[in-house]
C-alpha positions in Angstrom: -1.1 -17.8 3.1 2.7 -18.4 3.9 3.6 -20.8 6.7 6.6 -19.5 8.5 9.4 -22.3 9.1 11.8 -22.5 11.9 14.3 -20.5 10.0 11.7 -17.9 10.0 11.0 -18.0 13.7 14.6 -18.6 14.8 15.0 -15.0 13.1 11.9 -13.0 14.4 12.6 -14.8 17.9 16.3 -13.6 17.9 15.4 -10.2 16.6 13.0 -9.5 19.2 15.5 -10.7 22.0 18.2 -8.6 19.9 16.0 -5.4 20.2 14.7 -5.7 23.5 18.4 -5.6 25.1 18.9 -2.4 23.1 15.8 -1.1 24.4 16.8 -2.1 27.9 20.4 -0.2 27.4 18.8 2.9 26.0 16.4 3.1 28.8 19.4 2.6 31.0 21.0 5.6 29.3 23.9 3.3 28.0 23.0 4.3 24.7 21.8 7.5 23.7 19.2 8.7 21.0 21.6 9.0 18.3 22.5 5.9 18.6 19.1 4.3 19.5 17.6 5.8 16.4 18.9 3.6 13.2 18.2 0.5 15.4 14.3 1.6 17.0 13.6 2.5 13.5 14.7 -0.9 11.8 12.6 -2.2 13.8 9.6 -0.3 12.9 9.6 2.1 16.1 9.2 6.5 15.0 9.0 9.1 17.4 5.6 11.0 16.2 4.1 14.2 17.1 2.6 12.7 20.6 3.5 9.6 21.1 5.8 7.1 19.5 4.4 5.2 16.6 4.9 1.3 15.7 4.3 0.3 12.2 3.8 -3.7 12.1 4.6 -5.7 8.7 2.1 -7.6 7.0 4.0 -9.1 4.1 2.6 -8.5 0.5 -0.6 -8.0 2.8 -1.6 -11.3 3.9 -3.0 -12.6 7.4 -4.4 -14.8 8.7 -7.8 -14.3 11.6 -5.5 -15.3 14.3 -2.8 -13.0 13.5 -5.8 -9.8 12.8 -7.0 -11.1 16.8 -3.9 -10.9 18.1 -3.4 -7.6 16.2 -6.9 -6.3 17.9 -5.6 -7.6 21.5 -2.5 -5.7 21.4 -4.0 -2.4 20.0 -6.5 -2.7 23.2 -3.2 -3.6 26.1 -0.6 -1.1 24.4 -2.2 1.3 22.3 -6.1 3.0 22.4 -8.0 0.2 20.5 -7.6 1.0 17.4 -4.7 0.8 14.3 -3.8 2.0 10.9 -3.7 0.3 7.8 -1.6 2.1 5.4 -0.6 2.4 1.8 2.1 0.2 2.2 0.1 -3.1 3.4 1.4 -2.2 7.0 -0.5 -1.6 10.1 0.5 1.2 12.7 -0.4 1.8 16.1 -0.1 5.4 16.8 0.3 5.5 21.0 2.7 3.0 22.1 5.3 3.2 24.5 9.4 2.7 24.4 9.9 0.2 27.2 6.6 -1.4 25.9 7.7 -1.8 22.3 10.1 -5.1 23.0 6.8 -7.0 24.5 4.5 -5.9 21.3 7.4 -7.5 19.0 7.4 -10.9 21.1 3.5 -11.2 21.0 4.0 -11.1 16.9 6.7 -13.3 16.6 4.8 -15.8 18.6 2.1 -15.5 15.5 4.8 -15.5 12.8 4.6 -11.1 12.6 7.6 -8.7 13.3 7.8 -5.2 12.5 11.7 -5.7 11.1 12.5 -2.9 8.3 9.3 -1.0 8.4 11.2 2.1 8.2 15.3 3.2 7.9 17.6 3.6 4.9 17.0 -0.2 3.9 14.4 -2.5 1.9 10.9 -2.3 3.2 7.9 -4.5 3.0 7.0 -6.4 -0.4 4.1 -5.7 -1.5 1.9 -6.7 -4.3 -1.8 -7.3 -5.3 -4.1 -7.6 -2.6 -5.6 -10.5 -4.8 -2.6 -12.3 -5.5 -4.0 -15.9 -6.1 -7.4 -15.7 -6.3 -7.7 -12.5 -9.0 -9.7 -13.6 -12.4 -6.9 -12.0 -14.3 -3.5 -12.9 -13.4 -1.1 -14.3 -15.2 1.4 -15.6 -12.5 0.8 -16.0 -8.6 3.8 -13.1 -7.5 3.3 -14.1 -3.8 6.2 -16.8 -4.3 8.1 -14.1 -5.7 7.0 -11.4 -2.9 8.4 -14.5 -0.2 11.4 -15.3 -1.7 12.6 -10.8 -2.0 11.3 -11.1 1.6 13.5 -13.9 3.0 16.5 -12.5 0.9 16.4 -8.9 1.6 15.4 -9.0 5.7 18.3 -8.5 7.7 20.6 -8.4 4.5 23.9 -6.9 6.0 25.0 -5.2 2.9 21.7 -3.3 2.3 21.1 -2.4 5.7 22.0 0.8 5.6 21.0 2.2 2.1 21.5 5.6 1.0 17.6 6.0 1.3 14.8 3.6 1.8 14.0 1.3 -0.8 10.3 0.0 -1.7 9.6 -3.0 -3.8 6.3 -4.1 -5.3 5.7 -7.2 -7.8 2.5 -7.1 -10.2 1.6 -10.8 -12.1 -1.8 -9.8 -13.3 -3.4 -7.9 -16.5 -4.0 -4.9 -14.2 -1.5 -3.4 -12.2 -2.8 -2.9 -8.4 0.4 -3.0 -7.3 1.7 0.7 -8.0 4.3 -0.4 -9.8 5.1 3.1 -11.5 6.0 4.3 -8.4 8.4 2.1 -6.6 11.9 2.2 -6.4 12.3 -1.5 -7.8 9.1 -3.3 -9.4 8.8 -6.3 -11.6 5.7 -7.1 -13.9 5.7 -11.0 -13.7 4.3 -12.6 -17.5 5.0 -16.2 -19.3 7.3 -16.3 -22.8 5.7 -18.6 -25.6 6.8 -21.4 -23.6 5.2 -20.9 -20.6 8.4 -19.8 -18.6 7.8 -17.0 -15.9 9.9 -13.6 -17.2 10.1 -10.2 -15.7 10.2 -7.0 -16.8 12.6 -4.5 -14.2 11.8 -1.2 -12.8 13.3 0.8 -11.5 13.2 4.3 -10.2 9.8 5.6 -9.1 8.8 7.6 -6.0 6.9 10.2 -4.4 7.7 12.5 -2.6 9.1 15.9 -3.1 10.2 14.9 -6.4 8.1 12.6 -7.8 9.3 9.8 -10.7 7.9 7.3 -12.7 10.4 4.1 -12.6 11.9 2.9 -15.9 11.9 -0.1 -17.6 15.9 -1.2 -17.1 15.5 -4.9 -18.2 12.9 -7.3 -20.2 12.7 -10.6 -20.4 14.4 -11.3 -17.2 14.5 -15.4 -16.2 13.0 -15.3 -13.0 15.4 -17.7 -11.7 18.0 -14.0 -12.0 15.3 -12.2 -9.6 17.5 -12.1 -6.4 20.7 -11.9 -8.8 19.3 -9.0 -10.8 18.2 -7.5 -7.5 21.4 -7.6 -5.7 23.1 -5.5 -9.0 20.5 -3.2 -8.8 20.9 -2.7 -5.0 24.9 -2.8 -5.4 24.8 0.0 -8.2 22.5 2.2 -5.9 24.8 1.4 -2.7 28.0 2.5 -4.7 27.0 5.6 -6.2 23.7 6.5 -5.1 24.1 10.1 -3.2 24.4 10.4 0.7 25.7 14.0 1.2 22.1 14.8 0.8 19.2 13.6 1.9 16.9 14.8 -0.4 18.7 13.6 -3.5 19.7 10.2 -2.2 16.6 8.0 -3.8 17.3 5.7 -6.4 15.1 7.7 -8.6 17.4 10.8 -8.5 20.2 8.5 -9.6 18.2 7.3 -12.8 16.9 10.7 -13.5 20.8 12.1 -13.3 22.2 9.1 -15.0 19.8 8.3 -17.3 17.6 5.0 -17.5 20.2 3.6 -20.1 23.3 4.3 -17.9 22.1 2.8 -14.5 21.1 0.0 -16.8 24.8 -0.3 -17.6 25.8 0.7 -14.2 23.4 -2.5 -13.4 24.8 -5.1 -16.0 28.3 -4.3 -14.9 27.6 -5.7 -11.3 25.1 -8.5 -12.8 28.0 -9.5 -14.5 29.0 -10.8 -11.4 26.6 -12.1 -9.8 24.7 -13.8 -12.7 24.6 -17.3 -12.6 25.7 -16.9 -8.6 24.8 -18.1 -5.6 22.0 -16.4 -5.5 20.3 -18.0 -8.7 17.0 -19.6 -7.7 16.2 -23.0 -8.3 12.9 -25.0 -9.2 13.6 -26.5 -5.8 14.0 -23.3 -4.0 11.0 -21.7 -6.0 8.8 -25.2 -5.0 10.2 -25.0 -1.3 9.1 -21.3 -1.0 5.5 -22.1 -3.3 4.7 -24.9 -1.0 4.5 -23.1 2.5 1.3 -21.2 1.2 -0.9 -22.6 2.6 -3.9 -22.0 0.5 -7.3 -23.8 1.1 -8.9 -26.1 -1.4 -11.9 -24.3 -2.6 -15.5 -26.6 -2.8 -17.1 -27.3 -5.9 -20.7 -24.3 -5.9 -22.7 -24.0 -3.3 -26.5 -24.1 -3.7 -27.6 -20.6 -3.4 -30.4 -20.5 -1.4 -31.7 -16.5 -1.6 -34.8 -16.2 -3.4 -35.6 -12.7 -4.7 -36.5 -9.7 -3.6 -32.7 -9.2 -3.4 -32.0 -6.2 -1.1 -30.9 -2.9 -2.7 -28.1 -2.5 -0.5 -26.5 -5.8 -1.4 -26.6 -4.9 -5.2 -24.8 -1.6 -4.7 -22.3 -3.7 -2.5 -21.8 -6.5 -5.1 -21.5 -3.8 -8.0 -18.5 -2.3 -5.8 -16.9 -4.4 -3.6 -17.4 -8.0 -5.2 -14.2 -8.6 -7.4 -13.7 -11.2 -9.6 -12.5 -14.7 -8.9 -10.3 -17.0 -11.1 -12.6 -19.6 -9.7 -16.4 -18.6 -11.0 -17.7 -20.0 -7.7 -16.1 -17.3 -5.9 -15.3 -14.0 -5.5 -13.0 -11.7 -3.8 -14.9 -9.0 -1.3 -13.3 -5.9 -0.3 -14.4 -4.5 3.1 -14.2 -0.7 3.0 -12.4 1.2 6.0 -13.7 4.1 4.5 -16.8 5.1 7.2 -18.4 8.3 8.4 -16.7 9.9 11.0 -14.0 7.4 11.1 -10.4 8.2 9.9 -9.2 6.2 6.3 -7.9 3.2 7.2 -8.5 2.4 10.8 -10.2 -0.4 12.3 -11.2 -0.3 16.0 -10.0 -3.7 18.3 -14.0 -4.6 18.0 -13.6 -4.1 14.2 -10.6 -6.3 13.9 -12.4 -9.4 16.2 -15.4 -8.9 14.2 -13.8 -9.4 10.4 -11.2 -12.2 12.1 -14.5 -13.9 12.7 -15.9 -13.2 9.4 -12.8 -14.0 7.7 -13.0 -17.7 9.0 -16.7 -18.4 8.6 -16.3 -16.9 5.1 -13.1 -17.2 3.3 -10.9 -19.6 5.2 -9.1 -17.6 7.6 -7.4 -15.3 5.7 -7.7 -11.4 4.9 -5.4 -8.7 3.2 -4.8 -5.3 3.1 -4.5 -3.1 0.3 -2.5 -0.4 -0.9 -6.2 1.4 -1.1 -6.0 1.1 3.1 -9.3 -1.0 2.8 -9.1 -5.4 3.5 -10.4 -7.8 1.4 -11.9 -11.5 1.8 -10.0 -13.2 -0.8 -12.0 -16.3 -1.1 -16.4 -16.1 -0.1 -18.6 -18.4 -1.7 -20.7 -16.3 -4.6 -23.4 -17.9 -2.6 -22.5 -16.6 0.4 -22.3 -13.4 -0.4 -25.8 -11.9 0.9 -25.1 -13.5 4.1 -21.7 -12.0 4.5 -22.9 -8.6 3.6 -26.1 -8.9 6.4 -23.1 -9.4 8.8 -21.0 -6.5 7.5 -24.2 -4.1 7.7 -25.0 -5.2 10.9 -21.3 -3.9 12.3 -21.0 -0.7 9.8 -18.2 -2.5 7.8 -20.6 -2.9 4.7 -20.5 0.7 3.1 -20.2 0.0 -0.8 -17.9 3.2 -2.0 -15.0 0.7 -3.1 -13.6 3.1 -5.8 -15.8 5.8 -5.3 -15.2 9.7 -4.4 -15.3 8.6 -0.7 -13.0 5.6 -0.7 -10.6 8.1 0.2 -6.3 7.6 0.4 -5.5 9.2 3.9 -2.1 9.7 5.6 -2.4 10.2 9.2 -1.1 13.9 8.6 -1.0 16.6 11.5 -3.5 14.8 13.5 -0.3 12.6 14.4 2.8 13.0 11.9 5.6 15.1 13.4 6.6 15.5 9.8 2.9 16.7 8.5 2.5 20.3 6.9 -1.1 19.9 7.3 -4.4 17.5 8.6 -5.3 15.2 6.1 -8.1 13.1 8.2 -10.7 16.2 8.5 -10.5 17.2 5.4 -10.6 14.1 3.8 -14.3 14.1 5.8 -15.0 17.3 4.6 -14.7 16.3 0.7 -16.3 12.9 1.0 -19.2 15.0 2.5 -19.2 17.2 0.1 -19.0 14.8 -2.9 -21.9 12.7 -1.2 -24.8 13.6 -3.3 -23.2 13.1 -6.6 -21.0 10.3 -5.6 -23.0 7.5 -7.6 -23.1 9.8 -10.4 -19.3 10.8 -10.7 -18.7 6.8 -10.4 -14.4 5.6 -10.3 -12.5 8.7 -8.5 -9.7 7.8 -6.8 -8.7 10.6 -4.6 -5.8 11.2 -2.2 -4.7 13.6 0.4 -1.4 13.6 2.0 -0.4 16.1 4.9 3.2 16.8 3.5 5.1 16.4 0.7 6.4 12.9 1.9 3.5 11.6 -0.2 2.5 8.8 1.9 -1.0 8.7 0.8 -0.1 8.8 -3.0 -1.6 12.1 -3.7 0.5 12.6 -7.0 -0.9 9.7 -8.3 -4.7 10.2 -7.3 -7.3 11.7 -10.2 -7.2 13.9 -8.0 -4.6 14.7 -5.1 -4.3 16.8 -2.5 -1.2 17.9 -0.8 -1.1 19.5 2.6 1.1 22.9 3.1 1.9 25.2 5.4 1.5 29.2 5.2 2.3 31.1 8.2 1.4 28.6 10.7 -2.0 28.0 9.2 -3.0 24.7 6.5 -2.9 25.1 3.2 -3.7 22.7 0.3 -2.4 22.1 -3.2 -4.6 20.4 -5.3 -3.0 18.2 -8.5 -5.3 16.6 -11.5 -4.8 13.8 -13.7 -2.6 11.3 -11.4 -3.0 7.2 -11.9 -1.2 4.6 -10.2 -2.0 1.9 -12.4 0.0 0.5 -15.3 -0.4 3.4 -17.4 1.3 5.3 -14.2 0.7 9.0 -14.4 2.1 11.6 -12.3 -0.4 14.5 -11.6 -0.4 17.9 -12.6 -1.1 21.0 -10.0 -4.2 23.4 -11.2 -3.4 26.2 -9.3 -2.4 27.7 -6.0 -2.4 26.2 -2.9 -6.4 27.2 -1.2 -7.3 27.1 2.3 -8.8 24.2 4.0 -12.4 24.9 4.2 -12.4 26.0 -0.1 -11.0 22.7 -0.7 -14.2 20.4 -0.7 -15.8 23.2 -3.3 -12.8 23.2 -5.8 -12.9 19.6 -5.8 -16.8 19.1 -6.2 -16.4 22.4 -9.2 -14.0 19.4 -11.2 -16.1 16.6 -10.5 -19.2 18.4 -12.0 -17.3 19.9 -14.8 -16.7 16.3 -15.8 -20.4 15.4 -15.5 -20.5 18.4 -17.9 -18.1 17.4 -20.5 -18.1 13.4 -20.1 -19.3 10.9 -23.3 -21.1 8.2 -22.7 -19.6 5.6 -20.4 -16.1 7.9 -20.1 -14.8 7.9 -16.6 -13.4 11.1 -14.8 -9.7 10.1 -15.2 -10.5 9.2 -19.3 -11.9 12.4 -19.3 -9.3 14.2 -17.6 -7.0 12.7 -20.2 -8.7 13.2 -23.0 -9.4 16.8 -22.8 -6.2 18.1 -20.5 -5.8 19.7 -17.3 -5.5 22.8 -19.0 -9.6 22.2 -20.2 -10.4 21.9 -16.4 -8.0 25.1 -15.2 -9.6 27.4 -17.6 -13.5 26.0 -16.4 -12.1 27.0 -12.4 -11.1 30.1 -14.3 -14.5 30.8 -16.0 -16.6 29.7 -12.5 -14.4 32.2 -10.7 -15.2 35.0 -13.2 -18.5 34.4 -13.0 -18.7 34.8 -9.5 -16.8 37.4 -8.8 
C-alpha cells in the first residue's frame, strides 16, 4: 500500500490545523453557517438527519490494520462503535460532533488518513479495483495512477469549487470493477503493441436524477498526458459547465447537451495548451509515485496441511468469496458486510479490531474496501485459507453471499440521510429474507436500493434496483430491471409503478423466479434479462397479477 511522504503529512498536518481554527471561529459565532458550510464539507463534515455525519477517505480503498484500529478506536470515543463503508471506498461515521470533528481529523493524519474532499463542488476520492495488484487478470497496476490523480487534484485551487462534484475511477484489468460507466471522468488503463501504458478517456457518467453512461472522448491516450488531459477536461467543465442550476450542473449534462464529439473539442482546445506542460508525467515521477507502495514480497507455496473431510461451509465460502490471484499461491478473499440483522456495510469497533488482526496474520497488513461496501484480504496463502475462514465463522464475518441476492448495495437512506425519500436498510432486510430460500439457486444478482434519487447505492445500475420515494408522507419504491455496472455499463429500466414497502420483497422474488422459469443452461439473471427484454418480465408481473386477482 502507499507510504505517505512528508509532503503528504506536511499537507494533512496543515489541513487539520487549517480546519480546526475554522471550527473554533464558527463555534465562536465569527463565522456563520453559510459560510462554515463549503469549508465543513471539504473537509468531509454533513449535517444529517440527527446528527452530523463524517465521511473519512480511504484512497482507491486501501489500508492498512493500523489505520482500520485506529478507525475502530475513534468510532468507539466519537461516534457509537460502529461506521459505514460506502460505495465510494469511504467510511462514515454517522454521530459525531462539530467541536469534536477537528480532533477525529488529527488522530488520521497522525496514521497518514484525512477526510479532505469527501464531499463539495470539487474532485472526490479515486477509486478503482479493490484488487488492484494482486487481481489474476489485470493488465496494468492503476494504483500508481489512482496516487498520482490523488496528489494532483487534493487541494487543487482551480478545481476547488466545481460547478458540481466530480468522481474519478481508473480500471487496468479485463473486467471492469471499477464502475467506470458511471463516473464523471474514468480511464481504462491497457498496453499498445509495445508494451507502453495508454488510456482510454471517459467521460460523462452519473447517477442520480438523471442518470448517464460516460463517453469515450479520447483513445490511445500516453499516460504520461493523464494529469494534462485531466486538467482540459476539468478546465472545459469549469468554463462552461452550468451553475445557475443545480440540477443540470454535472459534467454529464454538459456532454449530453453538447454532444460527446463537441466536449471532445471543447477538451482538445484547452489540451492544446497544456500538452506537453508542466504537468506531463515523467518515468521518474511515475517510479517516485510506484515506489512508495509498499507491497509485501509474497513466499514461494505453503504446504497445505488440511486433510479431507473439507467442511461444507468452507466450499461455499471458497466458491464465493475466494477471488483469483495473479500469483497461483494466493488468492484474494472478500469478507462480506452483508449479515443478518446488520445494516450493508457496517462494521462494529469489535468487527474492525477483529479483521485488523486477521489482516496481519493473513495477508500482510493490509485490507480494502469495495465499491460493493464489503472488504477484501488482498493477499492469504491458498493454504491458509480454511484457517482464515474458521476465524471469520467464529466472529460472524464468514457468510459466503459474495455476489449473491443478499450481498446487498445499501445507502444509509431515511434511517439517517436528511436527503432520503425513503429507508433503504429495512427493506434491504426484508428482500434478502425473502430471496433466502432460492438464493443458491438464482446464483449472481446484484441488487441495490437507494433511499432517494441521489443514487448513492447505484440502484440504476443493479439487475435489479430499487429506488426509494415519497407519497404523501409515507415510503414508496420504484423498482428498475436490467442495470450493470460493469464494462458493458447498462442503465436500468423501471417495470412499473412505484409499490409500497412491504410488496417490495414479493415483486422482486416474482422476477427472480420468472428467471428460474425462463433461464438456459448456465444463463445468469442479468444474461437473461438481456436476452429476452424487460418488456418479457413486465408482461410475466402482468400475467401473475391477472391471475390473482
Amino acid at each position: 500500500m502507499y507510504r505517505y511522504d512528508a509532503v503528504d503529512r506536511l499537507i494533512v498536518e496543515e489541513r487539520v490545523a487549517q480546519y480546526r481554527d475554522q471550527t473554533q471561529r464558527y463555534l465562536a459565532g465569527l463565522i456563520d453557517e453559510d459560510a462554515f458550510k463549503p469549508l465543513r464539507l471539504q473537509n468531509g463534515l454533513y449535517i444529517q438527519r440527527y446528527a452530523p455525519m463524517l465521511r473519512i477517505a480511504i484512497p482507491y480503498g486501501v489500508l492498512s490494520s493500523a489505520q482500520l484500529r485506529t478507525l475502530a478506536s475513534i468510532s468507539r470515543r466519537y461516534d457509537r462503535g460502529y461506521g459505514h463503508f460506502t460505495t465510494r471506498q469511504n467510511i462514515q461515521f454517522n454521530w459525531v460532533k462539530v467541536e469534536e470533528v477537528p480532533d477525529i481529523l488529527a488522530e488520521l493524519a497522525a496514521i497518514n488518513m484525512h477526510a479532505i474532499q469527501t464531499s463539495g463542488s470539487c474532485v472526490r476520492n479515486v477509486t478503482t479495483d479493490a484488487f488492484a495488484g494482486v487481481a489474476a487478470d489485470e493488465i496494468v497496476d492503476p494504483r500508481p495512477y489512482c496516487e498520482l490523480m490523488r496528489q494532483w487534484s487534493t487541494l487543487h485551487p482551480e478545481f476547488a469549487h466545481l460547478p458540481r462534484k466530480f468522481k474519478v475511477a481508473f480500471n487496468g484489468a479485463k473486467e471492469d470493477r471499477a464502475a467506470t460507466p458511471v463516473h464523471d471522468l474514468a480511464f481504462d488503463l491497457y498496453r499498445d503493441a509495445e508494451g507502453e501504458v495508454r488510456l482510454i478517456v471517459k467521460v460523462g457518467g452519473g447517477q442520480g436524477r438523471t442518470p448517464r453512461l460516460a463517453s469515450v472522448i479520447k483513445r490511445d491516450l500516453h499516460w504520461s498526458e493523464l494529469l494534462t488531459y485531466s486538467e482540459a477536461v476539468l478546465r472545459a467543465y469549469n468554463r462552461i459547465g452550468r451553475r445557475d442550476n443545480i440540477y443540470k450542473a454535472r459534467i454529464k449534462i454538459l456532454v449530453e447537451t453538447l454532444g460527446a464529439d463537441a466536449f471532445a473539442r471543447e477538451v482538445e482546445a484547452d489540451w492544446a495548451h497544456l500538452r506537453n506542460g508542466p504537468n506531463t508525467l515523467t518515468p521518474q515521477a511515475l517510479a517516485r509515485v510506484a515506489a512508495h507502495f509498499d507491497d509485501p514480497t509474497l513466499a514461494a507455496a505453503l504446504e497445505n496441511t488440511h486433510r479431507l473431510p473439507i467442511a461444507a461451509g468452507f466450499r461455499a465460502w471458497r466458491q464465493r468469496n475466494v477471488v483469483a490471484h495473479r500469483n497461483p499461491d494466493y488468492a484474494a478473499v472478500v469478507v462480506s458486510l452483508k449479515r443478518e440483522s446488520v445494516a450493508p456495510g457496517d462494521a462494529t469497533a469489535d468487527e474492525m479490531d477483529q479483521l485488523a488482526d486477521l489482516a496481519e496474520r493473513y495477508s500482510f497488513g493490509e485490507i480494502r474496501v469495495t465499491h460493493q461496501q464489503n472488504l477484501v484480504l488482498p493477499n492469504v496463502a491458498r493454504a491458509r485459507l480454511q484457517d482464515l475462514w474458521a476465524e471469520l465463522e467464529a466472529q460472524n464475518l464468514g457468510r459466503a453471499n459474495i455476489g449473491l441476492a443478499s450481498d446487498i448495495i445499501c445507502c444509509p437512506g431515511g434511517d439517517f440521510c436528511s436527503l432520503a425519500n425513503a429507508k433503504s436498510i429495512p427493506l434491504s432486510a426484508a428482500i434478502a429474507a425473502q430471496l433466502a430460500s432460492i438464493e443458491d439457486e438464482i446464483g449472481a444478482l446484484a441488487i441495490k436500493v437507494s433511499g432517494c434519487i441521489n443514487a448513492c447505492a447505484h440502484h440504476h445500475v443493479g439487475h435489479i434496483g430499487v429506488l426509494g420515494v415519497d407519497k404523501a408522507g409515507e415510503d414508496w419504491y420504484q423498482v428498475l430491471l436490467g442495470g450493470r455496472a460493469d464494462g458493458e455499463g447498462k442503465l436500468g429500466v423501471l417495470i412499473g409503478k412505484a409499490v409500497r414497502a412491504e410488496d417490495v420483497p414479493l415483486l422482486i422474488e416474482r422476477l427472480a423466479r420468472h428467471y428460474l422459469a425462463v433461464r438456459r443452461s448456465g444463463e445468469s439473471f442479468i444474461e437473461v434479462v438481456e436476452r429476452v427484454g424487460a418488456d418479457a418480465f413486465k408482461a410475466a408481473l402482468r400475467v401473475e397479477e391477472e391471475a390473482a386477482a
